[in-house]
N, CA, C and O atoms as a Tinker XYZ file with bonds, in Angstrom:
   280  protein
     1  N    -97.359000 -112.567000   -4.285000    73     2
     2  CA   -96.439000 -111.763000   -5.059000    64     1     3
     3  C    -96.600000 -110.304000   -4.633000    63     2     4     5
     4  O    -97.598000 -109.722000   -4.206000    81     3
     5  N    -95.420000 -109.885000   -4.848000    73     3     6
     6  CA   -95.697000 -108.330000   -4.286000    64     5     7
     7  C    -95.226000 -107.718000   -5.294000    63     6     8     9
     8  O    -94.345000 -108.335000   -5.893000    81     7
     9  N    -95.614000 -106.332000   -5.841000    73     7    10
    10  CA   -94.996000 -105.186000   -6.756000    64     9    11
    11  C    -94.637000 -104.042000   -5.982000    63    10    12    13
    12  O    -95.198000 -103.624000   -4.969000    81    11
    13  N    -93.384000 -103.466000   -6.723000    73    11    14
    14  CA   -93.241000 -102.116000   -5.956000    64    13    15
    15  C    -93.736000 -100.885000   -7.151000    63    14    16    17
    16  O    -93.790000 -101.027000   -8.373000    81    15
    17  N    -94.070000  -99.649000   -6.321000    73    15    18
    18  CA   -94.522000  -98.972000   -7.371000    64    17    19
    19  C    -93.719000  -97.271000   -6.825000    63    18    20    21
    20  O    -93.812000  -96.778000   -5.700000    81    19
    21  N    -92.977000  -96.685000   -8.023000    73    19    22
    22  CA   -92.283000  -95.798000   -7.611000    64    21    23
    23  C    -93.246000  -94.452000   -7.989000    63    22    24    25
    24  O    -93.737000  -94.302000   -9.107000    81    23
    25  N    -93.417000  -93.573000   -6.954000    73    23    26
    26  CA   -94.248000  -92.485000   -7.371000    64    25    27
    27  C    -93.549000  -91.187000   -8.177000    63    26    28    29
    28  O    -93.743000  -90.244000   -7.410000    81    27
    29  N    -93.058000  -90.845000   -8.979000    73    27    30
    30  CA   -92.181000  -90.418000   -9.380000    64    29    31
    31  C    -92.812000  -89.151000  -10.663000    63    30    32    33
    32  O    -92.240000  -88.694000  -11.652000    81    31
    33  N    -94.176000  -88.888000  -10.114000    73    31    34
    34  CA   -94.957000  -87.807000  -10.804000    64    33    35
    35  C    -94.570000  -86.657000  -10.242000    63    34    36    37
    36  O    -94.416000  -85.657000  -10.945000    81    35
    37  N    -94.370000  -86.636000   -8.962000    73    35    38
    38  CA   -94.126000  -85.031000   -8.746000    64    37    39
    39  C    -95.621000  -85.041000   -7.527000    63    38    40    41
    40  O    -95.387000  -84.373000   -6.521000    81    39
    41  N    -96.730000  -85.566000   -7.552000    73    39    42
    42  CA   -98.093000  -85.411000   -6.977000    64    41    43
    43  C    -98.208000  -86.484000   -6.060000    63    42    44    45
    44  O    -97.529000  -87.507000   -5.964000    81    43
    45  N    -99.390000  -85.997000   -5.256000    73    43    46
    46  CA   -99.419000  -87.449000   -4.580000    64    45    47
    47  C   -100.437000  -88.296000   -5.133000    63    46    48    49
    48  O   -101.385000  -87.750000   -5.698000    81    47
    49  N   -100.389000  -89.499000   -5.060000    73    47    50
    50  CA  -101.159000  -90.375000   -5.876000    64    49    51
    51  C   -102.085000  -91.516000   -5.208000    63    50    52    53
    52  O   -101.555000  -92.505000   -4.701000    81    51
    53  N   -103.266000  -91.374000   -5.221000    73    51    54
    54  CA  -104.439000  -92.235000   -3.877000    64    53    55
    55  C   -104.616000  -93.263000   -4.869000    63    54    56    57
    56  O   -104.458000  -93.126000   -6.082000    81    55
    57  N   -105.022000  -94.503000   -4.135000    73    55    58
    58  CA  -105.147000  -96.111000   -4.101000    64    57    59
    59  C   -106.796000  -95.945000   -4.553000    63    58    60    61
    60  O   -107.716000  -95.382000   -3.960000    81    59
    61  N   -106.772000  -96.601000   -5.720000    73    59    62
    62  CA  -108.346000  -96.228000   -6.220000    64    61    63
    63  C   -108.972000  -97.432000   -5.601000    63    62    64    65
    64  O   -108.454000  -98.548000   -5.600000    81    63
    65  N   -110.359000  -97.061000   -4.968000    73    63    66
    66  CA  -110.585000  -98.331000   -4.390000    64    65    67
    67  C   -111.418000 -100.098000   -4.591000    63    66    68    69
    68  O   -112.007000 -100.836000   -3.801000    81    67
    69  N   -111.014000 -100.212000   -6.261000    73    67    70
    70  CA  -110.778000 -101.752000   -6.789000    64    69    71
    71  C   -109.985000 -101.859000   -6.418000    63    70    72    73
    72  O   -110.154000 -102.730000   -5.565000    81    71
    73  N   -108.898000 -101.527000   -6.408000    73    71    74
    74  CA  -107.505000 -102.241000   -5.761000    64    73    75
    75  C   -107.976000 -103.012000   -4.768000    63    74    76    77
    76  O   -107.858000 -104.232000   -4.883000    81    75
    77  N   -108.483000 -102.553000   -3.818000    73    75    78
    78  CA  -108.787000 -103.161000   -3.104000    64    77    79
    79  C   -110.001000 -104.551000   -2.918000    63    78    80    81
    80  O   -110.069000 -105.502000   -2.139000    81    79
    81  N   -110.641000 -104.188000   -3.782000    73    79    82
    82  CA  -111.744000 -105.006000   -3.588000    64    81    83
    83  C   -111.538000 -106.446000   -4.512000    63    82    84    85
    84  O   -112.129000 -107.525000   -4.465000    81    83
    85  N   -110.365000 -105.915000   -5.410000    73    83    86
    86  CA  -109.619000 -107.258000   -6.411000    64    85    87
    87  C   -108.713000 -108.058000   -5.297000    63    86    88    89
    88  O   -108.277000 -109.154000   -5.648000    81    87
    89  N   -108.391000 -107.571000   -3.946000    73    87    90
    90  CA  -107.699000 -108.706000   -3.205000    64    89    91
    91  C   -106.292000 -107.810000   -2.692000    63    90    92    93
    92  O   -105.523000 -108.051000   -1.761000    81    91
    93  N   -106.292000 -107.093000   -3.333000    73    91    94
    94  CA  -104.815000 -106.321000   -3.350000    64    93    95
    95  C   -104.219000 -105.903000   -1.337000    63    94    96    97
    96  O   -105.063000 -105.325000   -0.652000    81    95
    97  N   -103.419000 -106.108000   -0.949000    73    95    98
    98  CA  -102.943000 -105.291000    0.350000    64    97    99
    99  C   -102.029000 -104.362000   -0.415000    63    98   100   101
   100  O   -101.318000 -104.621000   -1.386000    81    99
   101  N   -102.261000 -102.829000    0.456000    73    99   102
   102  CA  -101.381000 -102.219000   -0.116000    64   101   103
   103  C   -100.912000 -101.231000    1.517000    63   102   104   105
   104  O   -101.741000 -100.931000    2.376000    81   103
   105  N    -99.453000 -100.898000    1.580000    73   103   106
   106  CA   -98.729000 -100.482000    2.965000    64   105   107
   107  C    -99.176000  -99.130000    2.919000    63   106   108   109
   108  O    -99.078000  -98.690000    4.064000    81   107
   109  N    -99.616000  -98.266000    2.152000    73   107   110
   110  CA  -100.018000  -96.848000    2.658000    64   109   111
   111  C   -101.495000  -96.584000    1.540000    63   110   112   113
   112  O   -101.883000  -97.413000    0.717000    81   111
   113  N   -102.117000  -95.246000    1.790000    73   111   114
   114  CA  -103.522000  -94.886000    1.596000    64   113   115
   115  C   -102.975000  -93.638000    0.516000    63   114   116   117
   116  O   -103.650000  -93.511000   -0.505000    81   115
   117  N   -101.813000  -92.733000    0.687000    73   115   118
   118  CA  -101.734000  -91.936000   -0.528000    64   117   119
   119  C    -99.869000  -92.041000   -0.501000    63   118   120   121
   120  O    -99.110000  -91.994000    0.468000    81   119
   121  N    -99.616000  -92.171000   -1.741000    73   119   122
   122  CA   -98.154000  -92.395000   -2.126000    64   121   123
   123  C    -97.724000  -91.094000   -2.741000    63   122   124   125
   124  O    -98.266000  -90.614000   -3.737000    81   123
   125  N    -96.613000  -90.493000   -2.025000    73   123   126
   126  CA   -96.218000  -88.736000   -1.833000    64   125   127
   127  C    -95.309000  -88.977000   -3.127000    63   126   128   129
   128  O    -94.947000  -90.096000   -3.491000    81   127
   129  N    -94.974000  -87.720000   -3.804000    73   127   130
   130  CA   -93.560000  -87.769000   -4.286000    64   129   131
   131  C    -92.357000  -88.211000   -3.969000    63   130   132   133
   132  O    -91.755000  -87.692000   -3.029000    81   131
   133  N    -91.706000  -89.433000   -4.832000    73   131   134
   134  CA   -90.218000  -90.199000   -4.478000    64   133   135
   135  C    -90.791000  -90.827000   -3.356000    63   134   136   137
   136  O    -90.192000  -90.619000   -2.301000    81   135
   137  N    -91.989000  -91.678000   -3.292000    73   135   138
   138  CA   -91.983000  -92.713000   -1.999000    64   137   139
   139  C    -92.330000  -93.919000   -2.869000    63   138   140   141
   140  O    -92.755000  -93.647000   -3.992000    81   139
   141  N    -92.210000  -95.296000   -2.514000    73   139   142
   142  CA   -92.136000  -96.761000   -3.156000    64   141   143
   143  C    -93.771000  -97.115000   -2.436000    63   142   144   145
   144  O    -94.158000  -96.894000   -1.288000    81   143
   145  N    -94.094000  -97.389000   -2.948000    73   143   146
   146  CA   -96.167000  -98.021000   -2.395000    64   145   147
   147  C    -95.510000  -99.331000   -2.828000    63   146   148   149
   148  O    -94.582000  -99.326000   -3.637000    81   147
   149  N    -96.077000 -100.644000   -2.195000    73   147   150
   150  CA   -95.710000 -102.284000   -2.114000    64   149   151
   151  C    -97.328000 -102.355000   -2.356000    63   150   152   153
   152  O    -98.062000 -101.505000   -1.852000    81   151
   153  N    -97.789000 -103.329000   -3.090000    73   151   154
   154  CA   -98.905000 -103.670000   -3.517000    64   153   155
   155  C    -98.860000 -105.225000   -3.519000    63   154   156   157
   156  O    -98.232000 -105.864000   -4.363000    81   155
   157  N    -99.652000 -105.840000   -2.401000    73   155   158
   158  CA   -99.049000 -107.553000   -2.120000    64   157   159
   159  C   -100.434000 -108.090000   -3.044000    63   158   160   161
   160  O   -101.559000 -107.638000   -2.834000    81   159
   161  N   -100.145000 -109.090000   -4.055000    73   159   162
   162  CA  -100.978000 -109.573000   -4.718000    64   161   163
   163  C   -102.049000 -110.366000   -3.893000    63   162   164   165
   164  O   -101.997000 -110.307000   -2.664000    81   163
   165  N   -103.102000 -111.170000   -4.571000    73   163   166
   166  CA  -103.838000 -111.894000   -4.228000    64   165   167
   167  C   -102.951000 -113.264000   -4.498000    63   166   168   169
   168  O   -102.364000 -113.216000   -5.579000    81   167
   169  N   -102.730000 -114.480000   -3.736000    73   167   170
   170  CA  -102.332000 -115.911000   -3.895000    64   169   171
   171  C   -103.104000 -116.149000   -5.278000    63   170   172   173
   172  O   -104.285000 -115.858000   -5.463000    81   171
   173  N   -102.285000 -116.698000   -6.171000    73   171   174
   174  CA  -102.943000 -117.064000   -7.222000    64   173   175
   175  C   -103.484000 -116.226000   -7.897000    63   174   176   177
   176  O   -104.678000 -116.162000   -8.191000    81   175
   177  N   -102.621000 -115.516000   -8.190000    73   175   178
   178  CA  -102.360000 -114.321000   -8.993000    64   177   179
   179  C   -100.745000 -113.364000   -9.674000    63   178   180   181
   180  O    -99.679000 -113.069000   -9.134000    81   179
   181  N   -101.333000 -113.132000  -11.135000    73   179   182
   182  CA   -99.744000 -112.488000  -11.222000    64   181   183
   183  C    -99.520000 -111.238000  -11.973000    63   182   184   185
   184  O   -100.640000 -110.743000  -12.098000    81   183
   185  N    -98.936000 -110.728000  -12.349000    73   183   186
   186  CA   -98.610000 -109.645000  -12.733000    64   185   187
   187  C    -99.928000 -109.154000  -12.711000    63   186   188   189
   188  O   -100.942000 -109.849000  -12.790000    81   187
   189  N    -99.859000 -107.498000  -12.562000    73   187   190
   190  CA  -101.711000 -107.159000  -12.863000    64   189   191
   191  C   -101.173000 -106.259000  -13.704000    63   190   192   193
   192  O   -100.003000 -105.967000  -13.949000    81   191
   193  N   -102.704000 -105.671000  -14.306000    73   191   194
   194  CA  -102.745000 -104.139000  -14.922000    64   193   195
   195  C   -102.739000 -103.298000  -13.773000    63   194   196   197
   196  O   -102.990000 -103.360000  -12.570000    81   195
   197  N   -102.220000 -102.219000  -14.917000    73   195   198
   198  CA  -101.697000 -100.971000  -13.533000    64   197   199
   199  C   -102.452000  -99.754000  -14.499000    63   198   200   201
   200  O   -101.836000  -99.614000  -15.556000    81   199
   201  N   -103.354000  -99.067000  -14.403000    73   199   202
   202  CA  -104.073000  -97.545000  -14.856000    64   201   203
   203  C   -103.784000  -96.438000  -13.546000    63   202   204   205
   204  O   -103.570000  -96.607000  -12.346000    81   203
   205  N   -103.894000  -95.235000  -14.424000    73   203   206
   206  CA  -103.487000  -94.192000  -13.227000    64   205   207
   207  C   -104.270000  -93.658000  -14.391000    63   206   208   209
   208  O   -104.036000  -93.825000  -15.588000    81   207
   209  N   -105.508000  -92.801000  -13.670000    73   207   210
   210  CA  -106.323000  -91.315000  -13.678000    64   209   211
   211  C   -105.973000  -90.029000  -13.412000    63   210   212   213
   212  O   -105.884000  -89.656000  -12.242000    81   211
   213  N   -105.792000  -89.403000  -14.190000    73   211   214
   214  CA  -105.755000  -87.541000  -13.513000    64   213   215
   215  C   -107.329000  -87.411000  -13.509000    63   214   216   217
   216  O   -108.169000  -87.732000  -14.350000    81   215
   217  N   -107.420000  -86.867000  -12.346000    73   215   218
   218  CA  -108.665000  -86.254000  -12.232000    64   217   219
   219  C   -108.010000  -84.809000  -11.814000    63   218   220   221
   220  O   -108.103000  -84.517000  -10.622000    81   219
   221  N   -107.351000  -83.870000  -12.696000    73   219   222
   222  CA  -106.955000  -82.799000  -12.605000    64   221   223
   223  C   -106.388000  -82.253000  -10.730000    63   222   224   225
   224  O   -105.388000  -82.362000  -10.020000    81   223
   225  N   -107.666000  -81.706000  -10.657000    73   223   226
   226  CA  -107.213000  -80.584000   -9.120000    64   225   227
   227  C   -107.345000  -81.513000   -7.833000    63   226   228   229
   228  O   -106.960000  -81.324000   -6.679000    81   227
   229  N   -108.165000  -82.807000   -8.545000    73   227   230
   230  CA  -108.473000  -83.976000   -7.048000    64   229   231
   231  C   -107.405000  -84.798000   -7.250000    63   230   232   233
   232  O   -107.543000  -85.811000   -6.566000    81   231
   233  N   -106.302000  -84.806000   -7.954000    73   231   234
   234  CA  -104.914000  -85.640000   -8.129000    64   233   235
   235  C   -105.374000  -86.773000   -8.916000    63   234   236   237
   236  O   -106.419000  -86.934000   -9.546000    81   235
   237  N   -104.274000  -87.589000   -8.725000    73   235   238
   238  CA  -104.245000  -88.239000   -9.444000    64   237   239
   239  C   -104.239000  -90.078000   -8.410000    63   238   240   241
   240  O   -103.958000  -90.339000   -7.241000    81   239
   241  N   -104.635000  -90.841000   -9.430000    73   239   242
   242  CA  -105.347000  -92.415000   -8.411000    64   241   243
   243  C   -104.586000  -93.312000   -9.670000    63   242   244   245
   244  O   -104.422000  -93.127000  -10.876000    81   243
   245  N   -104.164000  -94.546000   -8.544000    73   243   246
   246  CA  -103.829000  -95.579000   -9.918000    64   245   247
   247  C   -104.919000  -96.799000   -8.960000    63   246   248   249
   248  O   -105.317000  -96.921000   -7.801000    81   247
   249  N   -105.059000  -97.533000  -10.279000    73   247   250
   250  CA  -105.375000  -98.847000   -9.936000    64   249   251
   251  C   -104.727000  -99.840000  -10.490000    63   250   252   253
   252  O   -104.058000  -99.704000  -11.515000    81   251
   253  N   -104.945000 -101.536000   -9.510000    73   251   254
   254  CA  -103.957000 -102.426000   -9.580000    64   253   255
   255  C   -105.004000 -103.169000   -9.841000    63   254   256   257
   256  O   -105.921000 -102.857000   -9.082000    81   255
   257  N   -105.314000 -104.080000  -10.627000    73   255   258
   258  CA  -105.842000 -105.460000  -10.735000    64   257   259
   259  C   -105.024000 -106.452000  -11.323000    63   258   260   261
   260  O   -104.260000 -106.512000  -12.286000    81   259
   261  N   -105.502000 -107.346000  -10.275000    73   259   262
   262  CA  -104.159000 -108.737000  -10.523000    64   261   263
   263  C   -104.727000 -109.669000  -11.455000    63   262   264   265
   264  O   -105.931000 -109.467000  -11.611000    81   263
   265  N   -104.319000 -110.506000  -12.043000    73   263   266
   266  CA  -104.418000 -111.222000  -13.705000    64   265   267
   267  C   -104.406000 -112.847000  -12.670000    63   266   268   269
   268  O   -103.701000 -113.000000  -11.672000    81   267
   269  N   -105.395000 -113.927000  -13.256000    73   267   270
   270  CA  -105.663000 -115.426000  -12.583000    64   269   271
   271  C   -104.136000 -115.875000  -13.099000    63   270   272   273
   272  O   -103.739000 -115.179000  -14.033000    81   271
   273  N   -103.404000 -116.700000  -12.747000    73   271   274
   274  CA  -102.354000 -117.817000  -13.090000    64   273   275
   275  C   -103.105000 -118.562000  -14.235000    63   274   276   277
   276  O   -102.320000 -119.119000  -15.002000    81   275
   277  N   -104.134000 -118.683000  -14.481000    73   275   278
   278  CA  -104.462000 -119.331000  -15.633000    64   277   279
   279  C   -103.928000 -118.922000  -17.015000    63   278   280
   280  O   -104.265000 -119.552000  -18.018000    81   279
């Protein structure tokens, strides 16, 4: 499964790195203002939680963790 994610803060926004380590592929490393980030799930997996952090002056990070089909 894939999600699209619209960056639409105004900032650029970095791939916190659970995303990654939950299984996630994701097509770029920081998502600019008005650009779409694709976040390809893990097989056997579906919808995830989505959190986004301000860490003020170091921007801002979201994370993706994907939810079991169970």
């Amino acid at each position: 499964m894939k999600i699209k994610f619209f960056n639409d803060t105004g900032r650029d926004v970095s791939i916190h790195p659970a995303t990654y380590v939950h299984g996630c592929k994701v097509n770029k490393d920081i998502i600019r203002p008005i650009e779409v980030c694709i976040f390809e799930l893990p097989e056997g997996t579906t919808l995830p939680e989505i959190k986004m952090w301000d860490y003020g002056d170091k921007g801002l990070s979201v994370l993706v963790t994907p939810a079991d089909d169970d």
